[in-house]
N, C-alpha and C positions, 0 to 999 in steps of 0.2 A: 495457885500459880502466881510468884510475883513477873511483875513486868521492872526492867532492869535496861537502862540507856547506858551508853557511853558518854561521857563527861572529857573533853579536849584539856579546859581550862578552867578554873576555881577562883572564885573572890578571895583576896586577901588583902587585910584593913590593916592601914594604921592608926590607930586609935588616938597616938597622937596628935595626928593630926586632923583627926575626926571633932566637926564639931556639933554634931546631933541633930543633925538640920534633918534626921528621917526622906532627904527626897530617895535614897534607895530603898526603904520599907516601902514608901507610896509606888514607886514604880517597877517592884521587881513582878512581876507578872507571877510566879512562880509563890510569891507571899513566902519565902523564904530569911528576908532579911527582921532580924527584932532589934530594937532600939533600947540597950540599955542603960547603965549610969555608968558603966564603962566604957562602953562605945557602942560598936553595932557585931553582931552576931548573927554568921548565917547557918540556916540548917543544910547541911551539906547533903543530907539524903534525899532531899528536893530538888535543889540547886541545877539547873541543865546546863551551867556557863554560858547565857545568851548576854553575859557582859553590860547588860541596861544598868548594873547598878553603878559600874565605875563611869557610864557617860554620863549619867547623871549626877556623879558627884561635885557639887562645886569647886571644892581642894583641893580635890584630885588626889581622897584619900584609902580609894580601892585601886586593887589595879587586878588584872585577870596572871595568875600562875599557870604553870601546865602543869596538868597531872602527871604524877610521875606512876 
C-alpha cells in the first residue's frame, strides 16, 4: 500500500538566477532539493509544497506554482 498526499503547490526555480548558495537543500525538511552545476533540482515525488525552500532563498529564485 503506497501512501499518497495532495500537493497545493510546487517549487519552481530559476536557475538563472540561482546562485548555488544550497540554503534550500540545507532547509527543505523533506531533503528533496539537490544542488547541481546547473542549478537546483527538486524531487517532486517528495516535495509536500511547505514552501521553506522559496523563504529561504536569498534572490528569490524559487517561487511556489500551483498544481495544476
Amino acid at each position: 500500500m503506497s501512501i499518497q498526499f495532495v500537493r497545493a503547490f510546487r517549487p519552481e526555480v530559476d536557475n538563472e538566477r540561482c546562485i548555488r548558495c544550497g540554503l534550500c537543500q540545507t532547509f527543505c525538511p523533506e531533503g528533496t532539493a539537490l544542488l547541481t552545476e546547473r542549478g537546483v533540482l527538486f524531487d517532486l515525488r517528495f516535495c509536500k509544497g511547505c514552501g521553506i525552500c522559496t523563504n529561504e532563498c536569498p534572490v528569490e529564485a524559487i517561487r511556489m506554482v500551483r498544481e495544476e
